[in-house]
C-alpha positions as CSV (number, residue, x, y, z in Angstrom):
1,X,135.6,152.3,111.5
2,X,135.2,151.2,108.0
3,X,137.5,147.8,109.2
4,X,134.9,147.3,111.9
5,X,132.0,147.5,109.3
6,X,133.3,145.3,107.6
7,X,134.1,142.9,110.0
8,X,129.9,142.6,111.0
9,X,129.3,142.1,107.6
10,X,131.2,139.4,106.8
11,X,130.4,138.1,110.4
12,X,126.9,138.7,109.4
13,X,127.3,136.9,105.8
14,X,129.0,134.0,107.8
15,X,126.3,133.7,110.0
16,X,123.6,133.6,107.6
17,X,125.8,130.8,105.6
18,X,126.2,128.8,108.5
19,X,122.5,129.4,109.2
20,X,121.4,128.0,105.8
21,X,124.2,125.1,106.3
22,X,122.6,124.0,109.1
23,X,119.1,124.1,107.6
24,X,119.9,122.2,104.3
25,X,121.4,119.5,106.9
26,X,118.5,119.7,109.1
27,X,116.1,118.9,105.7
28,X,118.2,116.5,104.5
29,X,118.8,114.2,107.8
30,X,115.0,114.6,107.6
31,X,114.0,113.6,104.0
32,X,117.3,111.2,103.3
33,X,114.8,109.2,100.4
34,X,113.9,112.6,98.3
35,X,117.4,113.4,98.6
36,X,118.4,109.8,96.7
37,X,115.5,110.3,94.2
38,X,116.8,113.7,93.4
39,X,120.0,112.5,93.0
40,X,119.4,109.7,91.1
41,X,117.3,111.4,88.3
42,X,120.5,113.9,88.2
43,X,122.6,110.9,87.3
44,X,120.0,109.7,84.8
45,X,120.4,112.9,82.8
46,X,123.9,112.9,83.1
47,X,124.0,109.7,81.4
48,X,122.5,111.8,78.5
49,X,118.8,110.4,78.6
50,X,115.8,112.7,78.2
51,X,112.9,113.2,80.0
52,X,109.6,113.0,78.1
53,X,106.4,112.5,78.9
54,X,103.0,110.9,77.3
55,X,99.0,111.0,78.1
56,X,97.9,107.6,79.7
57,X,94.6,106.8,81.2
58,X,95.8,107.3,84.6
59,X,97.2,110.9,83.3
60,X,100.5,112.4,82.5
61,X,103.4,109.7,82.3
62,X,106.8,111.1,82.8
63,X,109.8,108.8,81.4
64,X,113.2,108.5,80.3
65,X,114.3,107.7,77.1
66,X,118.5,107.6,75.3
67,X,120.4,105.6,73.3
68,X,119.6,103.5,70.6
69,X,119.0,99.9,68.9
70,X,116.6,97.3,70.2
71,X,114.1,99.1,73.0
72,X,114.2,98.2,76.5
73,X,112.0,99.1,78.9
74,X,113.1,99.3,82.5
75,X,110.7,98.4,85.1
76,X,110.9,99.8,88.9
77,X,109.0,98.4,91.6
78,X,106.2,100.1,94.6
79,X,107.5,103.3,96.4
80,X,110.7,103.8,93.5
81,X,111.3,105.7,90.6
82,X,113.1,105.9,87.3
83,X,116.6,106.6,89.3
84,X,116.7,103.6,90.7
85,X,118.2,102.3,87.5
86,X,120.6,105.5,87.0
87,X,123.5,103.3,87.9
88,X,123.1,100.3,85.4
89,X,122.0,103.1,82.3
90,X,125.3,103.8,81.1
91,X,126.1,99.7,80.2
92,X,123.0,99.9,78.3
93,X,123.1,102.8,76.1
94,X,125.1,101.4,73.3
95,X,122.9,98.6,72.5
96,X,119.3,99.5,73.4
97,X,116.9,102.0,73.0
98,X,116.3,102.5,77.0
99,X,112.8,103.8,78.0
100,X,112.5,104.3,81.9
101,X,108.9,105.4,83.1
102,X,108.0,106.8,86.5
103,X,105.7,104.5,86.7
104,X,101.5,106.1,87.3
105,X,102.0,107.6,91.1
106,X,105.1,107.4,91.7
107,X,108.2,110.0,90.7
108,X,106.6,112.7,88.3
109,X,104.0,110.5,87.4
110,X,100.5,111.4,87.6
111,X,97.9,111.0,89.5
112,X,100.2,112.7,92.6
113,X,97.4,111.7,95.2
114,X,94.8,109.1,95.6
115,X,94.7,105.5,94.9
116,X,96.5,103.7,92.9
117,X,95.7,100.4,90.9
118,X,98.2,97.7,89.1
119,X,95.4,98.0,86.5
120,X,96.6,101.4,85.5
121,X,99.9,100.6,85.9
122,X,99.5,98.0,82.8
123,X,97.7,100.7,80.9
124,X,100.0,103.2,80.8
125,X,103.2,101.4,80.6
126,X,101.2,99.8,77.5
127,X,101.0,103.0,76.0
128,X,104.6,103.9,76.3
129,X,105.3,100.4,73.9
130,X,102.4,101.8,71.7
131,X,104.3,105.1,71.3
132,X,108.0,104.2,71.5
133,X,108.3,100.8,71.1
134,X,105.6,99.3,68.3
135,X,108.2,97.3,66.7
136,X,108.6,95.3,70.1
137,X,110.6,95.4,73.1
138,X,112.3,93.5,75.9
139,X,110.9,94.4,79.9
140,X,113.0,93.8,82.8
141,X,110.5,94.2,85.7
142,X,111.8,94.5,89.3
143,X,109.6,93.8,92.0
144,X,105.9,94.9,90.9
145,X,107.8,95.9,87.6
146,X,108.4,92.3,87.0
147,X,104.9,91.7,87.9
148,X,103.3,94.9,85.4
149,X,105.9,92.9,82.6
150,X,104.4,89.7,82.7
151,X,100.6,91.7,82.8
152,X,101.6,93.8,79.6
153,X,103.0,90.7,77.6
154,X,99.4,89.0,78.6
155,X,97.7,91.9,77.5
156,X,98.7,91.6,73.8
157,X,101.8,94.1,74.3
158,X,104.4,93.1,71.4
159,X,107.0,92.0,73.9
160,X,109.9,89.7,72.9
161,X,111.2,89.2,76.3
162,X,111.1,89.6,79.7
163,X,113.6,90.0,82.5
164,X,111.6,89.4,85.7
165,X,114.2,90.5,88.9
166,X,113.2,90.0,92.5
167,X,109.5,89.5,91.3
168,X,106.8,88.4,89.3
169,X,102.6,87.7,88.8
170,X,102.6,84.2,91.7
171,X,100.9,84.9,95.2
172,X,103.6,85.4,97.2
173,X,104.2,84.8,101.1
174,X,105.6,88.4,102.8
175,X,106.4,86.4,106.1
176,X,105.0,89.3,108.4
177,X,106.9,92.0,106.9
178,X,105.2,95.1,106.1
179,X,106.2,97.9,103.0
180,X,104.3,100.5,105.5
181,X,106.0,100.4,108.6
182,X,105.0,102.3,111.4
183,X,107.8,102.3,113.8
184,X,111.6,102.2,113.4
185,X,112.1,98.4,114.5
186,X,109.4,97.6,111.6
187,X,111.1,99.5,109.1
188,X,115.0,98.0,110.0
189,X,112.8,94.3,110.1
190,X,112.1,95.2,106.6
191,X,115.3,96.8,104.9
192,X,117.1,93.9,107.0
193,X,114.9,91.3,104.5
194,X,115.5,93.4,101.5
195,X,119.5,93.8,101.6
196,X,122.4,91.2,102.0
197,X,123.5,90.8,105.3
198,X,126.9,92.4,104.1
199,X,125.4,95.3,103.1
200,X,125.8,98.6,105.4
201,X,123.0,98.4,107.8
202,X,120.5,102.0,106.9
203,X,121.3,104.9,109.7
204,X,118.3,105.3,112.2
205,X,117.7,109.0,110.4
206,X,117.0,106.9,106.9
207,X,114.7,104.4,108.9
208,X,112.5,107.2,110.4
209,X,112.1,108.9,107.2
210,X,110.6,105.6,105.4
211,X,108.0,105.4,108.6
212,X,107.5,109.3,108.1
213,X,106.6,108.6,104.4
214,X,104.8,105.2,104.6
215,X,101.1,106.7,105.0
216,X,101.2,108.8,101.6
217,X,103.2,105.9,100.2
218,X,102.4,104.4,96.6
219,X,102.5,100.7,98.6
220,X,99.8,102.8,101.0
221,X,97.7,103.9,98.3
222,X,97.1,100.8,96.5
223,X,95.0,97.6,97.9
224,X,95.2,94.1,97.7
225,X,91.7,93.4,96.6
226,X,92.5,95.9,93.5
227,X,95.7,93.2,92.9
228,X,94.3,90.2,93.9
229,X,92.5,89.8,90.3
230,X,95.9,90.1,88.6
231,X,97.8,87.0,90.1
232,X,98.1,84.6,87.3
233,X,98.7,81.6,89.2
234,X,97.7,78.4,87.3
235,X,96.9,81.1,84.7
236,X,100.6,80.5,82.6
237,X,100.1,77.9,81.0
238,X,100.6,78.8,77.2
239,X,102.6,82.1,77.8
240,X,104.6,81.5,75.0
241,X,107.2,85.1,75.9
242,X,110.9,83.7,76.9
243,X,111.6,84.6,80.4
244,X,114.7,85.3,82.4
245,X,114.6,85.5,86.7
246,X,117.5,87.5,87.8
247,X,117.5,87.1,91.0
248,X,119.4,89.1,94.1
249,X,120.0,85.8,96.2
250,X,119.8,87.1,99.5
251,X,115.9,88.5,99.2
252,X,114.0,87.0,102.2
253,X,110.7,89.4,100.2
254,X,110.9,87.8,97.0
255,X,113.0,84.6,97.7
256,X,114.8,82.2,95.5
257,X,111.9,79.8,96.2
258,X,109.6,82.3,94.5
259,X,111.4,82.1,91.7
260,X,111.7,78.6,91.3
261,X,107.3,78.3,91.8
262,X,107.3,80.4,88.6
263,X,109.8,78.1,86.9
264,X,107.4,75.3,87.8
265,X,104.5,77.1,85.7
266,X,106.9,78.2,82.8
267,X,109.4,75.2,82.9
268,X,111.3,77.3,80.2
269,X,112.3,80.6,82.3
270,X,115.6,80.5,83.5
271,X,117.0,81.1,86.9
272,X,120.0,83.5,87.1
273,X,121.1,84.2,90.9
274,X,123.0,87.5,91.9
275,X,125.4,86.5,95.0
276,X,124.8,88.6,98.1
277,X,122.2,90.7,96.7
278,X,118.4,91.7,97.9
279,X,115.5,92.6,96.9
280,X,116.9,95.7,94.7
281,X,119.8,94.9,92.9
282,X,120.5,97.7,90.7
283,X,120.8,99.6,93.6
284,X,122.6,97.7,96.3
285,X,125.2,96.0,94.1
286,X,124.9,98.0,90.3
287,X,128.0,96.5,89.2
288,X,127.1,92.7,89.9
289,X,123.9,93.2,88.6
290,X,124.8,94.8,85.5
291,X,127.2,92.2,84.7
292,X,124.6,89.3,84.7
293,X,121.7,91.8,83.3
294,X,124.1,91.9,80.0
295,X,125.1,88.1,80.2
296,X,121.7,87.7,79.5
297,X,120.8,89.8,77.2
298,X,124.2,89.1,75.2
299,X,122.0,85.4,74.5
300,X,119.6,84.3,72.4
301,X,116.6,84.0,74.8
């Protein structure tokens, strides 16, 4: 009798286990993007940075900060967060003070709902320099970071250099691709132009979930008549800060041709090309990236 008992308990317990298992599987086929967030954020603290965070105009600013030396600000682009650089932090520590914000809507950045402008996106990431950096600091941008970099140096920021990767403040041409797809073909059109050919192509579970998120997305929630005003084409001329493209040389986004217009309105950036790479290098090939990410930063600018 008691054996029996016994038996439907643990029957019971292995039930329930393979109950929740099943659940936690069901969630995370479902939500494949929070999962990587989470994850990635878990490997920025294991790196031993700190999260903080800071009052900006647009409201509370939550960011990363470890190590020490010379600050550098890490810049991520529309619809990422801090963990998106988790994987080139460690190379970094040792020589820089490394600041990572969650940039205003996105991560655990405030506000969590509404729109969104590039205006406030300058603003705050102005006041993490005013508070952590006022001795100066070096940006690398990617994407729309690159872009908020080149906006905060204009601004008056005390920045000594900028790292602009896979982006910048030039009109650029998106050749029909959208960063709010609606449909799964639209969403494998786009992660097909962001990554190398080479790279694994995303599961159709990962592709749904970006067309699940795109309404509520940060790229959703801001407009291009908000951004328009902050192209600075044929507005360089004079912007004295030394700047470095690092460029994932397989982006069909942000080509190699994009970088080479800005080079043609600050003849002094220089062009640095990562080999079958996208759009996002620190996440599709960390190792390459972080290799020519120090080369650079290793020389004078």
């Amino acid at each position: 009798m008691k054996n029996g008992r016994a038996l439907k308990i643990l029957l019971g317990i292995l039930g329930l286990a393979a109950a929740l298992a099943l659940a936690a599987f069901v969630w995370v086929m479902r939500h494949p993007m929070e999962v990587f967030a989470s994850l990635s954020r878990k490997e920025l603290a294991k790196t031993g940075m700190v999260k903080l965070s800071l009052e900006a105009p647009s409201g509370r600013l939550t960011y990363w900060k470890g190590g020490s030396g010379p600050a550098l600000v890490l810049l991520h682009g529309v619809n990422d967060q801090a963990g998106t650089f988790a994987k080139i932090v460690p190379g970094l520590l040792g020589r820089f003070t490394v600041l990572i914000p969650d940039l205003p809507g996105h991560g655990e950045s405030e506000p969590a709902a509404g729109d969104l402008s590039l205006g406030s996106m300058v603003q705050a990431t102005g006041t993490l320099l005013t508070k952590e950096a006022p001795g100066g600091a070096v940006l690398v941008g990617n994407s729309m970071g690159a872009w908020i970099a080149f906006l905060v140096a204009q601004d008056g920021a005390n920045v000594s250099r900028i790292v602009a990767v896979n982006g910048g403040p030039l009109r650029g041409d998106t050749a029909g691709l959208s960063l709010t797809p609606k449909t799964r073909a639209e969403a494998a059109r786009l992660m097909e132009a962001l990554r190398d050919s080479s790279s694994p192509r995303l599961p159709g579970f990962v592709l749904d979930d970006l067309v699940r998120r795109a309404p509520a997305s940060q790229a959703a929630r801001m407009s291009v008549a908000d951004m328009t005003p902050f192209l600075l084409d044929g507005r360089l001329e004079g912007f004295t800060v030394p700047v470095d493209l690092l460029y994932g040389a397989s982006d069909q986004l942000v080509p190699l041709a994009y970088a080479r217009k800005v080079m043609t309105q600050i003849p002094r950036a220089r062009l640095t090309e990562v080999p079958r790479c996208g759009h996002v290098p620190q996440v599709e090939c960390p190792i390459a990236f972080g290799k020519a990410l120090d080369g650079l930063l290793e020389v004078a600018p």
